[in-house]
FIKOL-644766 format. One record per residue: x, y, z of N, C-alpha, C in turn. Coordinates in steps of 0.02 Angstrom, whole numbers, plus 50000, padded with zeros to 5 digits. Layout:
BEGIN
X	Y	Z	X	Y	Z	X	Y	Z
...
This chain:
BEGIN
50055	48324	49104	49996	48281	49109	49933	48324	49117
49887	48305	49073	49820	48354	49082	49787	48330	49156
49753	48393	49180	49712	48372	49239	49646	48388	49214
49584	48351	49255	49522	48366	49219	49489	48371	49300
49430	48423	49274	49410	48431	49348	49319	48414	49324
49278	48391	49371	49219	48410	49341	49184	48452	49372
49132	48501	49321	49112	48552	49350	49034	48556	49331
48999	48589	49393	48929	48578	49346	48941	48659	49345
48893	48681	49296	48914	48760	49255	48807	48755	49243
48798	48817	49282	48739	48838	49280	48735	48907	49223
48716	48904	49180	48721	48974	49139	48646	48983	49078
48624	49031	49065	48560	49046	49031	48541	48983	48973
48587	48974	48942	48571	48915	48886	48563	48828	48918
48608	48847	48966	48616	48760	48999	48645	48742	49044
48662	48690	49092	48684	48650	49135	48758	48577	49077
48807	48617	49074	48867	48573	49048	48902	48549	49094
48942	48494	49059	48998	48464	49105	49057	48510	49053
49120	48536	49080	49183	48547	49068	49249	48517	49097
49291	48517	49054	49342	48495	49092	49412	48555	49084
49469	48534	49165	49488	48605	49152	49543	48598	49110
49568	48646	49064	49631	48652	49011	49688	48614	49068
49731	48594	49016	49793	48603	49027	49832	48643	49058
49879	48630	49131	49925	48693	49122	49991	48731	49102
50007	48780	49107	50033	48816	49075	50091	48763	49051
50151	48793	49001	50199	48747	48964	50236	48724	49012
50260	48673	49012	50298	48625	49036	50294	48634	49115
50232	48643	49158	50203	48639	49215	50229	48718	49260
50219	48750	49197	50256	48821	49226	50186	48860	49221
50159	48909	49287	50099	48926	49318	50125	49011	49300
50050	49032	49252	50058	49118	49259	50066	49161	49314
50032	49219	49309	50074	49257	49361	50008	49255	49427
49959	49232	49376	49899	49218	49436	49909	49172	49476
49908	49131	49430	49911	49046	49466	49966	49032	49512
50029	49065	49502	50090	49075	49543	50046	49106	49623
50015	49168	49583	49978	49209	49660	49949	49179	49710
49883	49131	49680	49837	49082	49699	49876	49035	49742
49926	49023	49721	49978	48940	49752	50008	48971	49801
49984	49040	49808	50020	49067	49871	50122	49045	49865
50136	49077	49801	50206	49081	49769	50254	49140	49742
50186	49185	49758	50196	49270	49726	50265	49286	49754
50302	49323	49736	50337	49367	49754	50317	49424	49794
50357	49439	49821	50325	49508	49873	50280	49588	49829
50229	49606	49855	50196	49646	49820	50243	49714	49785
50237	49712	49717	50259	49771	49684	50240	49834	49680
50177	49831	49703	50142	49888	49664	50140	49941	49707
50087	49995	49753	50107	50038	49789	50030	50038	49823
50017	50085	49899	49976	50105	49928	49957	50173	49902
49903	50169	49903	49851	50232	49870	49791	50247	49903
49788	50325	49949	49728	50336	49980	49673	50376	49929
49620	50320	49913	49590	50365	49850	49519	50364	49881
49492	50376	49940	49440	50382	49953	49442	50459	50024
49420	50522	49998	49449	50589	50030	49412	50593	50079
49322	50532	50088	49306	50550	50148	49322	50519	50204
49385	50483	50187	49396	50441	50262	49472	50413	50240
49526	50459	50274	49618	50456	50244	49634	50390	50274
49595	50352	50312	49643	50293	50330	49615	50231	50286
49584	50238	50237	49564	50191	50173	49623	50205	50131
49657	50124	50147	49732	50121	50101	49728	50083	50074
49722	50094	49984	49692	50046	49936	49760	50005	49915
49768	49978	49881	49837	49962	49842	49853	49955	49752
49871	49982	49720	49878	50008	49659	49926	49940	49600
49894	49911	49563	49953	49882	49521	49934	49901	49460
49999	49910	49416	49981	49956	49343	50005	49914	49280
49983	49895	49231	50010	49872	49194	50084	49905	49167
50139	49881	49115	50179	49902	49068	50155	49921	49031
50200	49977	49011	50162	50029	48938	50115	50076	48966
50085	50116	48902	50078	50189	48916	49983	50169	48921
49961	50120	48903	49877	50111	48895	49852	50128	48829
49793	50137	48865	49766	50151	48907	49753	50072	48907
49703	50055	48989	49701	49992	48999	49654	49975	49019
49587	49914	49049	49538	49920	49080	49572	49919	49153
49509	49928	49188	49539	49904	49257	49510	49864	49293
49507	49829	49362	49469	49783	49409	49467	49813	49462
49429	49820	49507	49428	49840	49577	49425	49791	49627
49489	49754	49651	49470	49695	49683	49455	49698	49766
49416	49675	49789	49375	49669	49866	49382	49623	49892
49421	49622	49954	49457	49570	49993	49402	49550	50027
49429	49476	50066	49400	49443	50112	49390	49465	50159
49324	49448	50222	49325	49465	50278	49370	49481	50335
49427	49465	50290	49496	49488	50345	49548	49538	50329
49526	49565	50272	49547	49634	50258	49587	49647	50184
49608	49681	50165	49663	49688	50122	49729	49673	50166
49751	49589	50113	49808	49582	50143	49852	49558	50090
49911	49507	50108	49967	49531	50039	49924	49479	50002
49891	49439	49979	49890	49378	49960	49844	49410	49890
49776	49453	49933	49763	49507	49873	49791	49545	49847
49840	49585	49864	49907	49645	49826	49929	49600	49779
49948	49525	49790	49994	49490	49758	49950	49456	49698
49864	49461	49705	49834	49463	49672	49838	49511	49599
49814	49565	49631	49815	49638	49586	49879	49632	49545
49956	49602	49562	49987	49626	49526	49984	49569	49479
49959	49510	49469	49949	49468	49414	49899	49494	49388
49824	49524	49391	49802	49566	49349	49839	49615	49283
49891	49652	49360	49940	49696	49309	49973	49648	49245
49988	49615	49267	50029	49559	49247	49980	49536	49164
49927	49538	49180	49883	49532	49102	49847	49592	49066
49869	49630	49115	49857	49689	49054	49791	49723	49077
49780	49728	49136	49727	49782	49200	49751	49810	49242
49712	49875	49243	49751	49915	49302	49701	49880	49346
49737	49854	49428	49701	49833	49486	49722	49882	49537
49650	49895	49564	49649	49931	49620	49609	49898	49655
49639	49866	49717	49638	49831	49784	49606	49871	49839
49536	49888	49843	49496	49914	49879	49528	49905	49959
49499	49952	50003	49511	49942	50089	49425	49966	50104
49389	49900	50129	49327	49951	50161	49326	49950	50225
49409	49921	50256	49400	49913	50345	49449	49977	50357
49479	50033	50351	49506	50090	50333	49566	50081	50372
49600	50019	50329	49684	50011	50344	49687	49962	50400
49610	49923	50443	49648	49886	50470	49616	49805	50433
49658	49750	50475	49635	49701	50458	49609	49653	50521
49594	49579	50517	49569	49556	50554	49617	49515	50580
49616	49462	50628	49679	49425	50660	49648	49353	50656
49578	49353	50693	49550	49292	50703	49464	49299	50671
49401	49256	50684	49355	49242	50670	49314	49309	50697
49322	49330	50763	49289	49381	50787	49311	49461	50771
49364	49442	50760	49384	49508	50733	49354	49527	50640
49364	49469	50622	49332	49476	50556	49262	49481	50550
49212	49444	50594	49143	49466	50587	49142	49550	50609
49160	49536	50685	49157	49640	50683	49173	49678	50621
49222	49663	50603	49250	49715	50553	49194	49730	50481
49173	49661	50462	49118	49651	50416	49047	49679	50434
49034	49669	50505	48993	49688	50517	48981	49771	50522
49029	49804	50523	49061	49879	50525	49028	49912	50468
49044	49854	50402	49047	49896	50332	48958	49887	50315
48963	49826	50317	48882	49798	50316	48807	49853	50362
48829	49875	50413	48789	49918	50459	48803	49987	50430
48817	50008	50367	48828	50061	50345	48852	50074	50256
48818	50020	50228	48800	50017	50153	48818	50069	50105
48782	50133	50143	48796	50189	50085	48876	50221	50086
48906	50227	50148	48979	50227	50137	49007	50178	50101
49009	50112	50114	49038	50054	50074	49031	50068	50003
48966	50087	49984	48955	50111	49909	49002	50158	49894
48992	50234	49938	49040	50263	49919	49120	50259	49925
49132	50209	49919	49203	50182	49955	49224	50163	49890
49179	50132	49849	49192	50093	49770	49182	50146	49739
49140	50179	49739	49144	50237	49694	49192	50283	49683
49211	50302	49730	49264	50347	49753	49350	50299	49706
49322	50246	49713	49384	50196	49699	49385	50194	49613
49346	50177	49589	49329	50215	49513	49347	50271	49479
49335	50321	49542	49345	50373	49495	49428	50418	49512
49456	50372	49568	49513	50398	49580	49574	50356	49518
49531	50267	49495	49549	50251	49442	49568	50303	49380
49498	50329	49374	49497	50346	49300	49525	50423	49298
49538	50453	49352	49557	50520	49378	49636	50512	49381
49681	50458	49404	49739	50470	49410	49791	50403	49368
49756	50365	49326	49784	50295	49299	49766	50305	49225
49817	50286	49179	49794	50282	49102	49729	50220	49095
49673	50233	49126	49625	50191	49110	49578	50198	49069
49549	50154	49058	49507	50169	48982	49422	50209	48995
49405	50202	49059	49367	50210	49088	49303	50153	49092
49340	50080	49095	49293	50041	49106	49310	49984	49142
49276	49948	49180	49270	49931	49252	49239	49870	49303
49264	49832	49308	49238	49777	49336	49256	49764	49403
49198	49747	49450	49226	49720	49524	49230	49671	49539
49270	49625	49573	49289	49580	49581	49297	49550	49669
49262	49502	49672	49271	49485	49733	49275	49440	49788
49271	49410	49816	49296	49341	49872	49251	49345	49925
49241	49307	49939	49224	49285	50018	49145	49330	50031
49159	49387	50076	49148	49440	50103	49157	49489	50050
49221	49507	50002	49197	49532	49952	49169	49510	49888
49153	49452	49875	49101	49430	49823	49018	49455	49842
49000	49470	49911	48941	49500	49950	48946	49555	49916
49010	49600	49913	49004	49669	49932	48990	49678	49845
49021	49637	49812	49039	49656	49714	48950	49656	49719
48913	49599	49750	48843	49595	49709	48821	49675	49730
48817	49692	49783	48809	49742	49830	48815	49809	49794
48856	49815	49739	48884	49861	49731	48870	49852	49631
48846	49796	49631	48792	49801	49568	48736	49827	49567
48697	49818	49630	48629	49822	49637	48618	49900	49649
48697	49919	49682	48705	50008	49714	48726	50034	49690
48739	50039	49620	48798	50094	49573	48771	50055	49497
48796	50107	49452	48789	50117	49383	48864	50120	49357
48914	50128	49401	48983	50160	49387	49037	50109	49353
49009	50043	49337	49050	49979	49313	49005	49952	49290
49065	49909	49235	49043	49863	49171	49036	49783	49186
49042	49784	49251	49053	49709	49254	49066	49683	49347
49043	49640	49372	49047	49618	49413	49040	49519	49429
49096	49512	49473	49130	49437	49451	49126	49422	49545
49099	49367	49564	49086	49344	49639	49102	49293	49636
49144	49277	49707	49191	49232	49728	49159	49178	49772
49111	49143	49786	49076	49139	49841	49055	49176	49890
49017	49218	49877	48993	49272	49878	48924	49263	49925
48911	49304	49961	48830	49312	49979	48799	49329	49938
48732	49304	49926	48694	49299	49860	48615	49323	49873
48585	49325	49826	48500	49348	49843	48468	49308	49777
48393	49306	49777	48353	49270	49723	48278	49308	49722
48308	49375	49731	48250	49422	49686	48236	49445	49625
48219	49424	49580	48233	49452	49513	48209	49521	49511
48169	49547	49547	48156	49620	49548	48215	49656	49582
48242	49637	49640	48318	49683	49651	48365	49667	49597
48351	49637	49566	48409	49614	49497	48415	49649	49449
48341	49696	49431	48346	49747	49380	48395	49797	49390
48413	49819	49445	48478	49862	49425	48515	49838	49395
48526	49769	49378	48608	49753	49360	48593	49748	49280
48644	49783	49253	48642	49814	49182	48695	49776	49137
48739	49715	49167	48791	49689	49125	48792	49627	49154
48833	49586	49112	48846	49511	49121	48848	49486	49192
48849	49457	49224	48870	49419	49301	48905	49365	49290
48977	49368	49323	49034	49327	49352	49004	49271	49408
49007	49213	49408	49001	49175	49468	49041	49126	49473
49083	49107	49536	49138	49028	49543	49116	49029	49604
49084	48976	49625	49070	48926	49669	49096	48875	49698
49088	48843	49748	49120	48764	49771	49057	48723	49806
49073	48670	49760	49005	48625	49787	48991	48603	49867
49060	48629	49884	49073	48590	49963	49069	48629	50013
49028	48694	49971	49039	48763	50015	48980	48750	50072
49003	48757	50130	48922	48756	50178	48887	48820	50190
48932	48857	50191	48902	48936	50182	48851	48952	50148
48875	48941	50076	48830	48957	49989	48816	48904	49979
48783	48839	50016	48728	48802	49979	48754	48777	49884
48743	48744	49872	48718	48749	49795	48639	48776	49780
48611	48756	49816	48534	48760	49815	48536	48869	49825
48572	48881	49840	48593	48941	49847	48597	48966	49795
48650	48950	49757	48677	48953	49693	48624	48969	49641
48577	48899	49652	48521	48898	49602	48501	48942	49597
48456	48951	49656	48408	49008	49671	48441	49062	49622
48498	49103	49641	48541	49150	49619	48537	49172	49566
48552	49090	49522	48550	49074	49457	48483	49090	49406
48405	49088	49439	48338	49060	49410	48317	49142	49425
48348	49199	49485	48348	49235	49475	48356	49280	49413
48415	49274	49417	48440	49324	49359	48413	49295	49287
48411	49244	49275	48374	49221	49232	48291	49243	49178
48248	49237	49268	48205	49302	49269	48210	49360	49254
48276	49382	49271	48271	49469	49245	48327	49481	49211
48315	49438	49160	48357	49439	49091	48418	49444	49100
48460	49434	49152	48546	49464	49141	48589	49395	49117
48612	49394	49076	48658	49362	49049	48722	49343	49110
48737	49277	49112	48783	49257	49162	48827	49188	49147
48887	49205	49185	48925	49136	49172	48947	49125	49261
48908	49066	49261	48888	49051	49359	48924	48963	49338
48965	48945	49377	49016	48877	49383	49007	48864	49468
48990	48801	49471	48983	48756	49536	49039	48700	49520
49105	48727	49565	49160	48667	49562	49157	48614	49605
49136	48560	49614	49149	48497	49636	49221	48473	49656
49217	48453	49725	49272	48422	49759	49300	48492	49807
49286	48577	49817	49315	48599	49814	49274	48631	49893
49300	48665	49919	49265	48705	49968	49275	48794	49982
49225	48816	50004	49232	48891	50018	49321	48928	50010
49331	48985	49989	49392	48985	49953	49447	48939	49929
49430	48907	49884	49473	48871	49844	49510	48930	49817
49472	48974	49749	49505	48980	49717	49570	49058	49753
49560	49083	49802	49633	49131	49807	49656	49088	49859
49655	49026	49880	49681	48998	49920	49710	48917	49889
49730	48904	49836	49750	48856	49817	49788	48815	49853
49831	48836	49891	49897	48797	49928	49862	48785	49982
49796	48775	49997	49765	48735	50049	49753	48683	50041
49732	48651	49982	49707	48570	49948	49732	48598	49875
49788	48592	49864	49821	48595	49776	49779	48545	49743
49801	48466	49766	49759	48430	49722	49700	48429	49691
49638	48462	49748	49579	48471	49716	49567	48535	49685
49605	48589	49722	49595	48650	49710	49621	48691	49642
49684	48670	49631	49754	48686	49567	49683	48683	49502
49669	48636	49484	49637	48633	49432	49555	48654	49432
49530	48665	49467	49475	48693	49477	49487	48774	49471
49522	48794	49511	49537	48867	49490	49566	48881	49429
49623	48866	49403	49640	48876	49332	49582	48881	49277
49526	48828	49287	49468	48847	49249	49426	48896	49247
49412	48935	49322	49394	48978	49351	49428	49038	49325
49500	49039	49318	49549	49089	49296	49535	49098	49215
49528	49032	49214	49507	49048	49100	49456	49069	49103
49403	49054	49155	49315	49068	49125	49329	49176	49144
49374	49174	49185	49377	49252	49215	49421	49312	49174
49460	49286	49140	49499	49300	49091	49452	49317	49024
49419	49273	49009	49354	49273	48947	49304	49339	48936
49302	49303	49030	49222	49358	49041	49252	49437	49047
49314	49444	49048	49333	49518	49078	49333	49555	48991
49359	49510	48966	49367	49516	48884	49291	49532	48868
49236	49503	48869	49187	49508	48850	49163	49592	48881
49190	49588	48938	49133	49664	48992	49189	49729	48974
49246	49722	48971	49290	49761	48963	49310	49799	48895
C-alpha cells in the first residue's frame, strides 16, 4: 500500500507539495531504512583513530564491497555521542556504495542523560578550531588510508547537523554538506564560504528549529547564490528521521523521502 506524506519543500525555484514513494518490494526496507527503524544488525564495520592530535577520538569505519574507488560521507552524531545507531548508520551507507566514516568529536566518550550531553556539546562548541580540525583530519585519513575517490560530503543530526553547517562555513575540504535539524544561521555574507549545494530535512513540529528558522536559513542562501534542496516534513518532530521507531506511523514515510531526496543529492555532489 502506498503511503503519502505531505511535505512543504523550500528550494531556489519554489515552495512544492510531494508525496513520499512507495516502499521498498513487497514491504521489505533497505539497509537504511532497516537502520532508521532501529532493526540494524549489530555494527560491522571497525574503530579507527584517525585524528593524531588527540588518540582517544574513535571514529568508526564502514567500507563498501569491491575494490572502488568510492565517494565517501563523514557522518556527525548527535549530542550524545557516537553511538551504535550511527555505526549502524554508516554501514547502510556502505551498504550503497560510500565509504562512511563516523566522526567522534567527544574523544570516545558519550553522554547518558540531558546534562551530560549539553556539557559534552558544549566542550566541542567552546573550541571550534579543534572541532574543525577533527573533520579535517577525518578527510584526509579517508583519502590517505580507504580506496576513496577523494570526494566528500558531511552529514549530520541533531548537534551534528550544527557542526556539518559549521564545517561548511570552516573548511574547503568537501563537496557537499547535508543537515539534519541542525542549528542554523541567516547571514548571507557568512554563506559565501559555502562553495556547493546544501542538504536540508526538517520537522515542522520541531520546537528547537522553528520553521520560521528554516526560512530565514532558506532566503539566506538564496541571497548568496548557493543552490539547495531544504524539505520541512509535517506531522514529524525533532529527530524523526535516525529515530524512526519512535512514531513509525508519522515518521516511516517521511524519512524514506528524506532518504530518496539524500540519495539524489549525494549523486549530484559526489
Amino acid at each position: 500500500m502506498r503511503v503519502s506524506v505531505q511535505l512543504l519543500v523550500l528550494s531556489l525555484s519554489a515552495i512544492l507539495l510531494f508525496a513520499a514513494p512507495a516502499r521498498a518490494q513487497e514491504g521489505q526496507l533497505d539497509a537504511m531504512l532497516t537502520a532508521l527503524s532501529g532493526q540494524a544488525p549489530a555494527p560491522a564495520g571497525r574503530a579507527v583513530n584517525y585524528f593524531e592530535a588527540d588518540p582517544a577520538t574513535t571514529g568508526y569505519l564502514a567500507v563498501p564491497e569491491g575494490e572502488g574507488p568510492f565517494p565517501a560521507v563523514l557522518l556527525i552524531h548527535e549530542w550524545n555521542g557516537l553511538v551504535d545507531r550511527v555505526r549502524q548508520t554508516a554501514d547502510a551507507f556502505a551498504a550503497e556504495g560510500h565509504i562512511a566514516l563516523a566522526v567522534d568529536l567527544y574523544s570516545g566518550r558519550t553522554g547518558a542523560n540531558r546534562e551530560e550531553n549539553v556539557a559534552l556539546m558544549q566542550q566541542v562548541r567552546a573550541d571550534e578550531a579543534s572541532m574543525i580540525a577533527n573533520l579535517q583530519a577525518a578527510v584526509s585519513w579517508v583519502e590517505g588510508n580507504t580506496p576513496a575517490t577523494g570526494r566528500t560530503a558531511a552529514i549530520g543530526w541533531c548537534f551534528g547537523g550544527g557542526i556539518a553547517l559549521s564545517y561548511a562555513l570552516g573548511s574547503d575540504d568537501h563537496e557537499g554538506t547535508a543537515i539534519f535539524y541542525g542549528q542554523l544561521i541567516d547571514d548571507p555574507a557568512q554563506m559565501q564560504h559555502i562553495h556547493h549545494e546544501v542538504y536540508g530535512t526538517f520537522a515542522a513540529n520541531d520546537r528547537g528549529i522553528p520553521v520560521e528558522q528554516v526560512e530565514a536559513f532558506v532566503a539566506a542562501m538564496r541571497e548568496a547564490g548557493i543552490a539547495n534542496d531544504v524539505h520541512i516534513y509535517d506531522h514529524v518532530n525533532h529527530g524523526f528521521w535516525l529515530h524512526v521507531d519512535r512514531d513509525p506511523e508519522n515518521n516511516a514515510p517521511a524519512a524514506e523521502h528524506a532518504w530518496e531526496r539524500l540519495k539524489a543529492y549525494l549523486g549530484r555532489v559526489l
